[in-house]
C-alpha positions in Angstrom: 32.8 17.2 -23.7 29.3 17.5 -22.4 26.5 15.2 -22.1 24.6 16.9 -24.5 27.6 17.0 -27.0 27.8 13.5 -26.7 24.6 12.7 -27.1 24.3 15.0 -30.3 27.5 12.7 -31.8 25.9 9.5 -30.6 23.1 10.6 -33.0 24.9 11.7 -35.7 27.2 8.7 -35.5 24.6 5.8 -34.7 21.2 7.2 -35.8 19.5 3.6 -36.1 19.8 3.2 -32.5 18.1 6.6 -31.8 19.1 9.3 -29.4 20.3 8.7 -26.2 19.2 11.2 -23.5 22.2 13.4 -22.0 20.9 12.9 -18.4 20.9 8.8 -19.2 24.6 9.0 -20.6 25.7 10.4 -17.0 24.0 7.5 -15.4 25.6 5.4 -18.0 29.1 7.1 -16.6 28.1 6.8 -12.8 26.8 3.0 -13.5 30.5 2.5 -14.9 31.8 4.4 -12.0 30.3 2.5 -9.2 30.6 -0.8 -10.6 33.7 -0.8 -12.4 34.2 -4.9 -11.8 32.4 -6.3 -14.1 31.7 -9.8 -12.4 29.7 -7.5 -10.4 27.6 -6.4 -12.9 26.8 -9.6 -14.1 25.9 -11.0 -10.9 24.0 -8.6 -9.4 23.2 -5.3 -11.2 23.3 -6.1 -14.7 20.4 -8.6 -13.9 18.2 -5.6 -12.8 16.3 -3.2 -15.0 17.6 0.4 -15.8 15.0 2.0 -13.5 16.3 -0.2 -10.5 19.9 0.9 -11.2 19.3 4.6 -11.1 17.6 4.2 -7.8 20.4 2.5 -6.3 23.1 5.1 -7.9 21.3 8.0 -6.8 20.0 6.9 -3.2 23.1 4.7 -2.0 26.4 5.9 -2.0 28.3 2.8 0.1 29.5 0.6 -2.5 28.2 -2.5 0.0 25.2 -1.4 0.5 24.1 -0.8 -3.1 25.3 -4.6 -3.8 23.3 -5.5 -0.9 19.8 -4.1 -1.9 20.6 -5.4 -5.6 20.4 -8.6 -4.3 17.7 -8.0 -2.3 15.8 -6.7 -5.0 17.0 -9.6 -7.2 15.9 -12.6 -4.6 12.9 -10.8 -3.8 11.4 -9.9 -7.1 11.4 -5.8 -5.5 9.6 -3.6 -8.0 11.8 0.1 -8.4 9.3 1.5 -5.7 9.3 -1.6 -3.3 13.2 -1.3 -3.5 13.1 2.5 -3.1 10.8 2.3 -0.1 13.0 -0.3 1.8 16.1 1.9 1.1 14.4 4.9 2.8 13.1 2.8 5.2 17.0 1.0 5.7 15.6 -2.8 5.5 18.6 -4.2 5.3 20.4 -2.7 8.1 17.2 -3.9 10.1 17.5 -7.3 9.8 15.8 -9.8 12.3 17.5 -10.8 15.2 15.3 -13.4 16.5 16.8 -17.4 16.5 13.9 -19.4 14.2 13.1 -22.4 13.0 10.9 -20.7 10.0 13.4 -21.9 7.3 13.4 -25.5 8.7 9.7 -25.6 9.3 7.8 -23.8 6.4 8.2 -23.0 2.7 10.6 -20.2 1.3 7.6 -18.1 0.8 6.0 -18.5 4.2 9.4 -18.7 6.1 10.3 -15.2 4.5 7.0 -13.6 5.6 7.1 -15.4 9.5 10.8 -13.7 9.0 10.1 -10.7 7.9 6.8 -10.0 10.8 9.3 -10.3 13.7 11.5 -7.5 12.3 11.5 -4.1 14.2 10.0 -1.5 14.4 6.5 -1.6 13.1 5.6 1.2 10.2 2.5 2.6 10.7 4.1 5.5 8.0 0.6 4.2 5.8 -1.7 5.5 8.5 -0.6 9.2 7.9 -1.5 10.2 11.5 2.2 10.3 13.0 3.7 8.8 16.3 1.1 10.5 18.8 -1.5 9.5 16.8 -0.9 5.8 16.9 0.0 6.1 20.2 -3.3 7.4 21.4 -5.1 4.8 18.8 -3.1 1.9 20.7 -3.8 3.3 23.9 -7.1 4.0 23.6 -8.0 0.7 22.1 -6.1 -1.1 25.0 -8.1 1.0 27.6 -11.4 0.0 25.8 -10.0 -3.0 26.3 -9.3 -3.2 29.9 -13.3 -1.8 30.6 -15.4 -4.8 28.7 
């Protein structure tokens, strides 16, 4: 049976609830699909919105790895673009290296942002003026520098 087929007896069949979308009941089937444990869902996903759901089905495909970022977005208070940015931009399979004190020494607020500034590489992505660009910027600042 087809999404839309379904979603035409979904109607017919519970028409106080409204209809459901065809393209939302196969997310509803590929949600089911890639969390079929359900202590998963209630941990993680099923405390994130809809939005934040489809973005992890449709941009993560490792099992892991969508768990991970739900979590992430979950500790972190991620909005659905903050989360989609850091999956494009693999955040999580980034992570710090550097040996710190941060978590002893400051508040979980600050210790996550000293923790997060020592992460590599910088993005200048914002800057729209690509790799040469910043390059020559950096260079050209530094040789400015050197002259004073």
């Amino acid at each position: 049976m087809s999404a839309h087929a379904c979603s035409e007896d979904q109607f017919v069949e519970q028409p106080a609830i409204g209809r459901v979308a065809g393209a939302n009941l196969m997310y509803m089937r590929a949600f089911a699909e890639a969390w079929p444990d359900a202590a998963i869902v209630q941990q993680a996903v099923g405390q994130l919105p809809w939005g934040h759901n489809l973005v992890l089905l449709s941009k993560l495909k490792a099992p892991e790895q969508r768990l991970a970022y739900a979590h992430g977005a979950i500790e972190h208070g991620w909005s659905r673009n903050v989360l989609a940015i850091h999956i494009e931009r693999r955040l999580l399979e980034r992570p710090g290296q550097a040996i710190t004190n941060f978590g002893l020494q400051l508040a979980k607020p600050q210790s996550d942002l000293a923790r997060e500034s020592l992460k590599d590489p910088y993005l200048f992505d914002f800057l729209g003026v690509g790799d040469e660009g910043i390059e020559q910027a950096l260079i050209g600042d530094s040789e400015a520098d050197d002259g004073e």
